[in-house]
PyMOL Python script that loads the backbone (N, CA, C, O; Angstrom):
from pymol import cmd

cmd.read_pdbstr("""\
ATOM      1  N   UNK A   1      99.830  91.927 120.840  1.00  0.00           N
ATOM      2  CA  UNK A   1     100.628  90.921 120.149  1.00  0.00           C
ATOM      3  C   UNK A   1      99.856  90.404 118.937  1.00  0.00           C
ATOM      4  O   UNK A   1      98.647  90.206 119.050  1.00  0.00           O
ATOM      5  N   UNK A   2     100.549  90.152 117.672  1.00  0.00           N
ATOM      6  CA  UNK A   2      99.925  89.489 116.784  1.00  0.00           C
ATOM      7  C   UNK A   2      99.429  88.282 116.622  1.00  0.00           C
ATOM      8  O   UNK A   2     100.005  87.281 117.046  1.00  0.00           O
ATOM      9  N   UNK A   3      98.297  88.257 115.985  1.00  0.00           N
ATOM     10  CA  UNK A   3      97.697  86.580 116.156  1.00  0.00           C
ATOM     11  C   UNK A   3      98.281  86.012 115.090  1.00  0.00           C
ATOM     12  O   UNK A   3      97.743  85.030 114.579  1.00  0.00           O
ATOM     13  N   UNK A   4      99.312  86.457 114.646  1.00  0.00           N
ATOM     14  CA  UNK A   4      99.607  85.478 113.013  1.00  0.00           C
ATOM     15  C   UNK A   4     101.045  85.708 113.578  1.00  0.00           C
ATOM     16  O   UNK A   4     101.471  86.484 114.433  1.00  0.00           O
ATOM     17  N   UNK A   5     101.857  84.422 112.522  1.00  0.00           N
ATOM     18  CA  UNK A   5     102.896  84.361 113.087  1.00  0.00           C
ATOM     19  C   UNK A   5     103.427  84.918 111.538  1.00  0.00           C
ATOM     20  O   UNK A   5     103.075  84.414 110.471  1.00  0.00           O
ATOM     21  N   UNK A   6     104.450  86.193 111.709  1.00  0.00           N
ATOM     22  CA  UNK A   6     104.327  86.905 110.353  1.00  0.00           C
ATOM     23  C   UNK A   6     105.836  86.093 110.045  1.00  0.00           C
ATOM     24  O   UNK A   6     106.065  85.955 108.843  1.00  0.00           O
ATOM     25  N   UNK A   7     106.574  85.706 110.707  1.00  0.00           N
ATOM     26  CA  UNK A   7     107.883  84.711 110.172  1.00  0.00           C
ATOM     27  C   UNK A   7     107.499  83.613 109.138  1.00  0.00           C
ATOM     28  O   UNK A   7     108.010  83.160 108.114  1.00  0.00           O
ATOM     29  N   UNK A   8     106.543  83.422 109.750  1.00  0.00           N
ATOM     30  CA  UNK A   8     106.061  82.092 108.864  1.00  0.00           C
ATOM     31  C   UNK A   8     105.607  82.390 107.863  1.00  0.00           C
ATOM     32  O   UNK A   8     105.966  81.654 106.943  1.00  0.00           O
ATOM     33  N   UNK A   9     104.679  83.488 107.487  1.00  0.00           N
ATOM     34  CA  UNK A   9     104.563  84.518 106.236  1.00  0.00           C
ATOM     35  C   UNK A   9     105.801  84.517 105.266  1.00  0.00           C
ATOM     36  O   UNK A   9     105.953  83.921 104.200  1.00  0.00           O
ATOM     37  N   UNK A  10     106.348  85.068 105.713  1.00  0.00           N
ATOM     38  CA  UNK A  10     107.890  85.777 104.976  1.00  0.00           C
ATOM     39  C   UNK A  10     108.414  84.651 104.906  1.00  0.00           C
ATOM     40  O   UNK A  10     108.418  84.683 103.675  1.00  0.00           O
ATOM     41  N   UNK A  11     109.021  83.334 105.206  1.00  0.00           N
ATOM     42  CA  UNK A  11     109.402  82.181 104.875  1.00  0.00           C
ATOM     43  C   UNK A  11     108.467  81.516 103.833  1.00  0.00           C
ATOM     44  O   UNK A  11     109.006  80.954 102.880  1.00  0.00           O
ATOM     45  N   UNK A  12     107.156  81.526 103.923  1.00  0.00           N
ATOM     46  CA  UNK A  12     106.297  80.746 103.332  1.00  0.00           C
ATOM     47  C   UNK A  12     106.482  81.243 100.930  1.00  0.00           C
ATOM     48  O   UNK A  12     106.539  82.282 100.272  1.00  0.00           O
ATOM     49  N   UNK A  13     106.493  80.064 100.680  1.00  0.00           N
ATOM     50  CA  UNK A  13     106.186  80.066  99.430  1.00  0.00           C
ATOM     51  C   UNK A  13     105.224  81.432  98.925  1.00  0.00           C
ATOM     52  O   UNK A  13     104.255  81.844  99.564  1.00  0.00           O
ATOM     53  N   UNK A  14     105.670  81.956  97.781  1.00  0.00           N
ATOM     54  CA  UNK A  14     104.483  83.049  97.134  1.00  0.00           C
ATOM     55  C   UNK A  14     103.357  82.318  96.763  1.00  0.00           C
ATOM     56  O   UNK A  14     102.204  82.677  97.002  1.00  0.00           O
ATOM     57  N   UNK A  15     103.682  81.275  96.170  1.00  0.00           N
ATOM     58  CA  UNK A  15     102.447  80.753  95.814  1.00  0.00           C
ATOM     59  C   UNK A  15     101.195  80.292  96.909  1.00  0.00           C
ATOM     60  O   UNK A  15      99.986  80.468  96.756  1.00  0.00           O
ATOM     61  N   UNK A  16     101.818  79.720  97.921  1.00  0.00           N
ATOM     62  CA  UNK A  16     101.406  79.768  98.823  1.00  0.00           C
ATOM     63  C   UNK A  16     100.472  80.510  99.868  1.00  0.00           C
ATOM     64  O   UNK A  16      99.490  80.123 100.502  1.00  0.00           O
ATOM     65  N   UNK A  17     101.388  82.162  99.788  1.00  0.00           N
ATOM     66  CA  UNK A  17     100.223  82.606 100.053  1.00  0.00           C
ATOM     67  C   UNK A  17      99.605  83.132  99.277  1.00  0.00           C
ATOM     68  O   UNK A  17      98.749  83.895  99.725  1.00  0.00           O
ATOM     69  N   UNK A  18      99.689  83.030  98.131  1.00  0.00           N
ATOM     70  CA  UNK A  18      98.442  83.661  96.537  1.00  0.00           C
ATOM     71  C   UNK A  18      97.555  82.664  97.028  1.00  0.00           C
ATOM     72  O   UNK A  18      96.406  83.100  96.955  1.00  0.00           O
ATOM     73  N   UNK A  19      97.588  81.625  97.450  1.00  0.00           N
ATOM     74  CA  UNK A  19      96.336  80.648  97.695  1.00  0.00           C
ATOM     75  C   UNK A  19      95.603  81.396  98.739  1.00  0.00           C
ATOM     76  O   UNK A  19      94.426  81.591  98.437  1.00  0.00           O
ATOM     77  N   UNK A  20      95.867  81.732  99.556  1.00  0.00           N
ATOM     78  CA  UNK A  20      95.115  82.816 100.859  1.00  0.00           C
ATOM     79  C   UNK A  20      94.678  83.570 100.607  1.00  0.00           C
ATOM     80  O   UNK A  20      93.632  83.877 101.179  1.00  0.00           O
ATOM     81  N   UNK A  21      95.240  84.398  99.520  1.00  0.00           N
ATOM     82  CA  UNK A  21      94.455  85.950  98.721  1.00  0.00           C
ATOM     83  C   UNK A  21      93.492  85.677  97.348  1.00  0.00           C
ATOM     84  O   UNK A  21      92.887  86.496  96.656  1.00  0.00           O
ATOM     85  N   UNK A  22      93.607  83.964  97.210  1.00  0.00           N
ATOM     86  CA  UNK A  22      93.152  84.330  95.952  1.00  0.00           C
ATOM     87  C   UNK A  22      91.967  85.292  95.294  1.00  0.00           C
ATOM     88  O   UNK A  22      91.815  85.773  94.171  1.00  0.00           O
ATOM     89  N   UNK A  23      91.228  85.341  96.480  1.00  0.00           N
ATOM     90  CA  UNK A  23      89.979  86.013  96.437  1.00  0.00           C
ATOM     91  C   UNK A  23      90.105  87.846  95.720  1.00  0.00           C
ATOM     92  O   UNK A  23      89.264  88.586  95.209  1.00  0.00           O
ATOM     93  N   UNK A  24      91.524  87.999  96.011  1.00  0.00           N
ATOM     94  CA  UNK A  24      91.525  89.544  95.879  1.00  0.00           C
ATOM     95  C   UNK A  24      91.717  89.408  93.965  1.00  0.00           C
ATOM     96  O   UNK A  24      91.411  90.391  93.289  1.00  0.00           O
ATOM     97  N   UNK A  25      92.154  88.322  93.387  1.00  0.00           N
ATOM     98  CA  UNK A  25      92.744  88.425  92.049  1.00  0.00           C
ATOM     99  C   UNK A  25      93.898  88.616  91.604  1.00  0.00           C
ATOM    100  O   UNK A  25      94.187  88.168  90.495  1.00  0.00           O
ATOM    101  N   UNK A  26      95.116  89.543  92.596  1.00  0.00           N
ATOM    102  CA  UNK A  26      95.855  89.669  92.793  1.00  0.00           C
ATOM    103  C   UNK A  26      96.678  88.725  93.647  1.00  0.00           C
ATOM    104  O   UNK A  26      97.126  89.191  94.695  1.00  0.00           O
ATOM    105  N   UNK A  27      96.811  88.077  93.491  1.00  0.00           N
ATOM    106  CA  UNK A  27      97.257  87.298  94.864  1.00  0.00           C
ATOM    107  C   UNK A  27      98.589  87.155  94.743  1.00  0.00           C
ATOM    108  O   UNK A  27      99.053  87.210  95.882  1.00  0.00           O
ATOM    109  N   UNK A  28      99.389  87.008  94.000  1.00  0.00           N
ATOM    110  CA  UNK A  28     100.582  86.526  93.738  1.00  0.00           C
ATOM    111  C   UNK A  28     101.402  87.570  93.640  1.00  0.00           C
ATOM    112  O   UNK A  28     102.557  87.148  93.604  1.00  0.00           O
ATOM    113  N   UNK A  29     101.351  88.937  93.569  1.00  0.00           N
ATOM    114  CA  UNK A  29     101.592  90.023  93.477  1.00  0.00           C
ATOM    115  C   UNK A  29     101.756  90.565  95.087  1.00  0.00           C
ATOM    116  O   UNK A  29     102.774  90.644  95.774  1.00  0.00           O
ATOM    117  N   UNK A  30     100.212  90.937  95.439  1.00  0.00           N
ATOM    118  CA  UNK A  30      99.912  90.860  97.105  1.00  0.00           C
ATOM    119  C   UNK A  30     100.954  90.124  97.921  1.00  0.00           C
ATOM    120  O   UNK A  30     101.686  90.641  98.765  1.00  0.00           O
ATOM    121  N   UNK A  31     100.912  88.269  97.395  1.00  0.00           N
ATOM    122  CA  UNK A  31     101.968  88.152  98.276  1.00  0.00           C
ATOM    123  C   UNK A  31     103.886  87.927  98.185  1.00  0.00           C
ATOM    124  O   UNK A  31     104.648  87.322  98.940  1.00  0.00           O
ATOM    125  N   UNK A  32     104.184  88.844  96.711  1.00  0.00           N
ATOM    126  CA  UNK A  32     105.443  89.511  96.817  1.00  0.00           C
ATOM    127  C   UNK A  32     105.474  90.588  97.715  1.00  0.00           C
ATOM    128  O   UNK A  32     106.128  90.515  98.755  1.00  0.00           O
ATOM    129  N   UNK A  33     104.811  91.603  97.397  1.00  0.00           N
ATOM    130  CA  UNK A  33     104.872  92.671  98.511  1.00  0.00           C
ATOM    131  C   UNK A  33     104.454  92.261 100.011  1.00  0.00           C
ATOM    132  O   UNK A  33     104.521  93.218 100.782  1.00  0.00           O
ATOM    133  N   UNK A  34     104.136  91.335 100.459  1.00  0.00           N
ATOM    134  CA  UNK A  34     104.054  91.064 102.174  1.00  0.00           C
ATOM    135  C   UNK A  34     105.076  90.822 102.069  1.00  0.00           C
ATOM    136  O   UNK A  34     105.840  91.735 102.383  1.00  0.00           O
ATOM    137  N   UNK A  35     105.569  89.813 101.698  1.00  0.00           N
ATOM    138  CA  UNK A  35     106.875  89.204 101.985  1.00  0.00           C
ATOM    139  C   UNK A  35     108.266  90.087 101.716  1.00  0.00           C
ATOM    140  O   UNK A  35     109.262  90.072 102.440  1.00  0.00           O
ATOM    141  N   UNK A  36     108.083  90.851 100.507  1.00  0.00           N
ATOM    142  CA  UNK A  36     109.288  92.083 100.701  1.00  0.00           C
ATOM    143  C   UNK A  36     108.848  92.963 101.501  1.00  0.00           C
ATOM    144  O   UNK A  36     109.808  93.733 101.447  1.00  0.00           O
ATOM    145  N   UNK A  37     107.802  93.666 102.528  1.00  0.00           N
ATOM    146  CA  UNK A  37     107.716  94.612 103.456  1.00  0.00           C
ATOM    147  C   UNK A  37     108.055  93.349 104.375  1.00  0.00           C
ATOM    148  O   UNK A  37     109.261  93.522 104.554  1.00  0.00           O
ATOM    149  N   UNK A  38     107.762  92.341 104.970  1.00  0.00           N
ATOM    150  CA  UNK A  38     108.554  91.957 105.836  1.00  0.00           C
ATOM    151  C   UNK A  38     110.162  91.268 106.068  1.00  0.00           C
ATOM    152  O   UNK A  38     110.654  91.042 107.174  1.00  0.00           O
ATOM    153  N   UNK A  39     110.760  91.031 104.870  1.00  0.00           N
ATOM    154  CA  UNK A  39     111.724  90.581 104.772  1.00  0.00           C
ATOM    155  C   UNK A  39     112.313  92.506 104.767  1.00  0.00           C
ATOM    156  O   UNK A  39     113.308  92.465 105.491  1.00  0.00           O
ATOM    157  N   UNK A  40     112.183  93.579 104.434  1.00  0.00           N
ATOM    158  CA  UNK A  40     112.274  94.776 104.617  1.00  0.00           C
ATOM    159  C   UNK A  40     112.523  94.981 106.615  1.00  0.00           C
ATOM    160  O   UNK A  40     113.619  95.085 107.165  1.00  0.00           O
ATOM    161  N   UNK A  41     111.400  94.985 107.190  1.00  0.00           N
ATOM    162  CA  UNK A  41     111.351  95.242 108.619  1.00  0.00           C
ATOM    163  C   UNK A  41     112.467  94.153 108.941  1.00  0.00           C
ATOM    164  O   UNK A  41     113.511  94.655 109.357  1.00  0.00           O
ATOM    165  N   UNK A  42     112.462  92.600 108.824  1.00  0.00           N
ATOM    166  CA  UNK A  42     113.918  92.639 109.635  1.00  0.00           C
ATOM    167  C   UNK A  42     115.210  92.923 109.120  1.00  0.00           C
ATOM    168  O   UNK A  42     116.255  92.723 109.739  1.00  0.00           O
ATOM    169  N   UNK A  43     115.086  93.562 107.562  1.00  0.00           N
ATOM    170  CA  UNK A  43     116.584  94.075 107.323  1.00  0.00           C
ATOM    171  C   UNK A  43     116.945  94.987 107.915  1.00  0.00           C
ATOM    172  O   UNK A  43     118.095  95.187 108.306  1.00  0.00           O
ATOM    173  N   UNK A  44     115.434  96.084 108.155  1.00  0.00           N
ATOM    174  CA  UNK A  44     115.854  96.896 108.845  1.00  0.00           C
ATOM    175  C   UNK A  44     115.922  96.775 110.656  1.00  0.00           C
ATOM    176  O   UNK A  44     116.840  97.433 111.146  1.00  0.00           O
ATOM    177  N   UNK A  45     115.327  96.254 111.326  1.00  0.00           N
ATOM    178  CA  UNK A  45     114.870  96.104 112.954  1.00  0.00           C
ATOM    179  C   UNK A  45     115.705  95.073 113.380  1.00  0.00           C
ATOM    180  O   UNK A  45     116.230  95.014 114.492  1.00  0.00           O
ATOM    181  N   UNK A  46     115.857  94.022 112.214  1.00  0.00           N
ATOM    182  CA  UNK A  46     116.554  92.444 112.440  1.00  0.00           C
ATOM    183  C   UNK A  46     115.283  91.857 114.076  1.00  0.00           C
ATOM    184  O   UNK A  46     115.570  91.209 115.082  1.00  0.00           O
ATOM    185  N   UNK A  47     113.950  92.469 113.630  1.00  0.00           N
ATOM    186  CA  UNK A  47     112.863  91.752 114.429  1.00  0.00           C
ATOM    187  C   UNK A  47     111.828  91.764 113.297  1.00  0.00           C
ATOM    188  O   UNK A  47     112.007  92.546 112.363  1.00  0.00           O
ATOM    189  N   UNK A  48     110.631  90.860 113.312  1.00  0.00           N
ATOM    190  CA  UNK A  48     109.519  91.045 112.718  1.00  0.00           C
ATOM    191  C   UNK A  48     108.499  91.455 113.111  1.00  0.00           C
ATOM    192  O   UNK A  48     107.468  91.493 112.439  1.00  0.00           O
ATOM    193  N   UNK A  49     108.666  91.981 114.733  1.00  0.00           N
ATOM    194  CA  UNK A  49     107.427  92.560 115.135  1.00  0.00           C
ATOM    195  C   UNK A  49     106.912  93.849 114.785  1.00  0.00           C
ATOM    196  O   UNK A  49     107.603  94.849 114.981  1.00  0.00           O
ATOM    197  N   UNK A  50     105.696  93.929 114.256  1.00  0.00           N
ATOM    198  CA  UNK A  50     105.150  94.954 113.734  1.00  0.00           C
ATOM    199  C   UNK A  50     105.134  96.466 114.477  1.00  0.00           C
ATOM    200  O   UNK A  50     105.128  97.615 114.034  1.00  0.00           O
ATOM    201  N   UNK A  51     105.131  95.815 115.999  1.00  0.00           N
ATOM    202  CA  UNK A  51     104.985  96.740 117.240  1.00  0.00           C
ATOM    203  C   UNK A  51     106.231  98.037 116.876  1.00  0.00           C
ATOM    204  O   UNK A  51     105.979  99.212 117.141  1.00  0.00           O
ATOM    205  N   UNK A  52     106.771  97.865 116.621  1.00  0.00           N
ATOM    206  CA  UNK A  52     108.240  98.325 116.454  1.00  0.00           C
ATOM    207  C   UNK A  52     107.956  99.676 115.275  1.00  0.00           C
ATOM    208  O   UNK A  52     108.805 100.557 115.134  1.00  0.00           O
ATOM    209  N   UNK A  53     106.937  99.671 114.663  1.00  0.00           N
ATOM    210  CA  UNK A  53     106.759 100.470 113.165  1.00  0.00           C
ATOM    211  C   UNK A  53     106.272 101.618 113.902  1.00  0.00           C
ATOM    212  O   UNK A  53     106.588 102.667 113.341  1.00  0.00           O
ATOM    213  N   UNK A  54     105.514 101.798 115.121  1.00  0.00           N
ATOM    214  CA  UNK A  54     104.787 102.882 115.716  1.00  0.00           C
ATOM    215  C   UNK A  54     105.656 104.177 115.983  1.00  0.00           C
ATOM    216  O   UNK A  54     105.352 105.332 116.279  1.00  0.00           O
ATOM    217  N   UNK A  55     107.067 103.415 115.723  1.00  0.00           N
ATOM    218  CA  UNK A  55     108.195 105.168 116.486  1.00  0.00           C
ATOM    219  C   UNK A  55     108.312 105.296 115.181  1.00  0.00           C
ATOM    220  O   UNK A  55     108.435 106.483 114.880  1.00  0.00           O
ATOM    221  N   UNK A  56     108.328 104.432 114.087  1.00  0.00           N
ATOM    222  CA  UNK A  56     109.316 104.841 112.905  1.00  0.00           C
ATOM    223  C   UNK A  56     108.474 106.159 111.570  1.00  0.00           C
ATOM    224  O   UNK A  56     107.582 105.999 110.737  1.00  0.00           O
ATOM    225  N   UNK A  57     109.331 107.400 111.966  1.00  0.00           N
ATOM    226  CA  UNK A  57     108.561 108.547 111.509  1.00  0.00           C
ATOM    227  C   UNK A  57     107.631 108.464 109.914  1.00  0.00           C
ATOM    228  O   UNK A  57     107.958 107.630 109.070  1.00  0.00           O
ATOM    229  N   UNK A  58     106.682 109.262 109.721  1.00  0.00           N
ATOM    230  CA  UNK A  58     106.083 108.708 108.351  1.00  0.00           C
ATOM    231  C   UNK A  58     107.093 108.975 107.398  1.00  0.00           C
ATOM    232  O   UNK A  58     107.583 107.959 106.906  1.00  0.00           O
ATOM    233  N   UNK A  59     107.523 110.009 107.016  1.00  0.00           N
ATOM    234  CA  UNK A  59     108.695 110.012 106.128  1.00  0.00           C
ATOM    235  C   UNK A  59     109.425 109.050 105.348  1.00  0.00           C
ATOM    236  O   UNK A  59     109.498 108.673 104.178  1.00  0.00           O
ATOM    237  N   UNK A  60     110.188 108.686 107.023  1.00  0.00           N
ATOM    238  CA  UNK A  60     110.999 106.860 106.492  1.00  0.00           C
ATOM    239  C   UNK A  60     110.203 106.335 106.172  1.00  0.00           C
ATOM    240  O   UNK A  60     110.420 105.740 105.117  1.00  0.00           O
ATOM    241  N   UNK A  61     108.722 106.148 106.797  1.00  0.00           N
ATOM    242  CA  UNK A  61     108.465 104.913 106.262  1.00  0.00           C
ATOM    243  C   UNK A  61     107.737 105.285 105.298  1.00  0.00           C
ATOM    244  O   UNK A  61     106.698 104.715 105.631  1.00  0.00           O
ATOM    245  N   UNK A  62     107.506 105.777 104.412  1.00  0.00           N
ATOM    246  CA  UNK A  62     106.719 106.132 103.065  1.00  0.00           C
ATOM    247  C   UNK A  62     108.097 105.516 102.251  1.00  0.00           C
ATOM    248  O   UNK A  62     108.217 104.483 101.593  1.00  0.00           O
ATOM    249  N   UNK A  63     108.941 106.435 102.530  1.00  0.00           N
ATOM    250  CA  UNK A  63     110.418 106.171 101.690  1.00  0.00           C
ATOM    251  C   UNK A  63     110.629 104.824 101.803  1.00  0.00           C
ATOM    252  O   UNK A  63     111.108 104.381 100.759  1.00  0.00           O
ATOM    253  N   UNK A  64     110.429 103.806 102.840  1.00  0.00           N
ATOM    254  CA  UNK A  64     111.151 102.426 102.732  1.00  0.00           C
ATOM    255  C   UNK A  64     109.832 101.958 102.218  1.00  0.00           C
ATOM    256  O   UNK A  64     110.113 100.812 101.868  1.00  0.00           O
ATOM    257  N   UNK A  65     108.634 102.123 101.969  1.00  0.00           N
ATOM    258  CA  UNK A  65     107.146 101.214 101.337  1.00  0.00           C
ATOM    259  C   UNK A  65     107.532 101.200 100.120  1.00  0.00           C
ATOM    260  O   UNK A  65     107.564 100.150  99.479  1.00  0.00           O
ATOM    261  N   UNK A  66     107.868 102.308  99.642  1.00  0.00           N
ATOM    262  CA  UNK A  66     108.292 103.154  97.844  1.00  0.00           C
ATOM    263  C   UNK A  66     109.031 102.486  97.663  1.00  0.00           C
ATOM    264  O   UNK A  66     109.080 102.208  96.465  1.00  0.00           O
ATOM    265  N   UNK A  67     110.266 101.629  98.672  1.00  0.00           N
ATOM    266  CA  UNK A  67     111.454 101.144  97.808  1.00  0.00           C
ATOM    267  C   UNK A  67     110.933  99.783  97.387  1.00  0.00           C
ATOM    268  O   UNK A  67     111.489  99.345  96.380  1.00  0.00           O
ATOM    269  N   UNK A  68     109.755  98.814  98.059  1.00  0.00           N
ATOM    270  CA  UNK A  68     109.056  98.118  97.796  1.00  0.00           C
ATOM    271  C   UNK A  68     108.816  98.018  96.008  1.00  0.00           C
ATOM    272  O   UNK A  68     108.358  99.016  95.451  1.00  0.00           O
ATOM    273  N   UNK A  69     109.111  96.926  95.281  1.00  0.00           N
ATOM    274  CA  UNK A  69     108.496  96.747  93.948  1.00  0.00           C
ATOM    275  C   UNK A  69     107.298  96.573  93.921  1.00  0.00           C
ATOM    276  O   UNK A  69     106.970  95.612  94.616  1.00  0.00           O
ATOM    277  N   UNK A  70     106.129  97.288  93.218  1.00  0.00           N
ATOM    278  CA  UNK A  70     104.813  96.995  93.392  1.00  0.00           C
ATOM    279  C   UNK A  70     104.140  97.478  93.726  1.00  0.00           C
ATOM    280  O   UNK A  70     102.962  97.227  93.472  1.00  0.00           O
ATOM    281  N   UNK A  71     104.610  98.627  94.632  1.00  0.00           N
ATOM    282  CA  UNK A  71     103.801  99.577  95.804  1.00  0.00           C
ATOM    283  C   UNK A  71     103.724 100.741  95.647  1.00  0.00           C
ATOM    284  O   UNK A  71     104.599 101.401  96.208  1.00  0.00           O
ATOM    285  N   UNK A  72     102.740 101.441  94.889  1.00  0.00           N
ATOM    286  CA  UNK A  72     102.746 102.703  95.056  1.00  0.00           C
ATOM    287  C   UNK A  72     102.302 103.667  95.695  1.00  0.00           C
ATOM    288  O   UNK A  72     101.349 103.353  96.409  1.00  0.00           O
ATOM    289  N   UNK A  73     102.681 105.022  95.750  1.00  0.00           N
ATOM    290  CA  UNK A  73     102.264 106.266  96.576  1.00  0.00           C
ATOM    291  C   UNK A  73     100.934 106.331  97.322  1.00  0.00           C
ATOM    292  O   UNK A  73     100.792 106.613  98.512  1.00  0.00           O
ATOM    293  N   UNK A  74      99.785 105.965  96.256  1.00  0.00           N
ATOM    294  CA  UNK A  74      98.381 105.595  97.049  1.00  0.00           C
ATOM    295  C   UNK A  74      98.620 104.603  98.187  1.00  0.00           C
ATOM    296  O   UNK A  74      98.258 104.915  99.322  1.00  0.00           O
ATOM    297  N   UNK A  75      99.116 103.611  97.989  1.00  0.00           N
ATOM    298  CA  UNK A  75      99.371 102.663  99.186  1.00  0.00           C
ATOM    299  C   UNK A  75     100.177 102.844  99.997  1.00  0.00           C
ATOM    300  O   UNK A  75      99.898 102.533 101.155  1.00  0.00           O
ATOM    301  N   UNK A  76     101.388 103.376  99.709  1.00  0.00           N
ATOM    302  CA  UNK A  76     102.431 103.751 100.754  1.00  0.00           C
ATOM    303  C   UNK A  76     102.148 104.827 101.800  1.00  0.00           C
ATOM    304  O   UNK A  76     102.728 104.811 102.886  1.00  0.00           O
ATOM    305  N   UNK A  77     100.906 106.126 101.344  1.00  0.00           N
ATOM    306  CA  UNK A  77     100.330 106.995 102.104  1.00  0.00           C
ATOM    307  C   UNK A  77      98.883 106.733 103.111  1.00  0.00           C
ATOM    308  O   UNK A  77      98.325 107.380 103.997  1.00  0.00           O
ATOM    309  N   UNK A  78      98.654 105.468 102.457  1.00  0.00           N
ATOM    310  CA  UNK A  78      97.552 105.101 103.112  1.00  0.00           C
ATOM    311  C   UNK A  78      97.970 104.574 104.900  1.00  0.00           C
ATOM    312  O   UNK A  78      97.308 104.723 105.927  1.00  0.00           O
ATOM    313  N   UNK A  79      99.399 103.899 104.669  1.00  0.00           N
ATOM    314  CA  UNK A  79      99.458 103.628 106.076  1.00  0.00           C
ATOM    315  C   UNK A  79      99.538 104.766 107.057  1.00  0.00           C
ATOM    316  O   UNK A  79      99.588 104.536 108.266  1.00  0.00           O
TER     317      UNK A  79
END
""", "prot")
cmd.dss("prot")
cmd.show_as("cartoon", "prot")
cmd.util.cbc("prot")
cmd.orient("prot")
């Protein structure tokens, strides 16, 4: 089970969490893309648990990371 509550993520302000990343430089960017890969998983699952990504074949999910603004091929293959 996850120790973070990722609802509260995906509800939470961008700016908000750019304050959490600021360290990366990116932060505000970083946290568009959390929040569209998880507002993504419950469009698609209509759950936010991550647990759920383990059946979903790499294929789809390269294809649904890509539809992500922001995210490219290096990152989408990395998962």
């Amino acid at each position: 089970m996850d120790s973070l509550d990722w609802d509260i993520v995906r509800r939470a302000s961008v700016n908000g969490i750019g304050d959490t990343l600021k360290e990366k430089g990116t932060e505000n960017m970083l946290a568009e893309l959390i929040q569209s890969f998880l507002n993504l998983l419950v469009f698609v699952n209509w759950d936010i648990d991550l647990e759920g990504l383990r059946g979903v074949p790499p294929d789809q999910a390269k294809e649904s990371l890509l539809s992500l603004r922001g995210l490219g091929l290096e990152s989408a293959c990395d998962y």
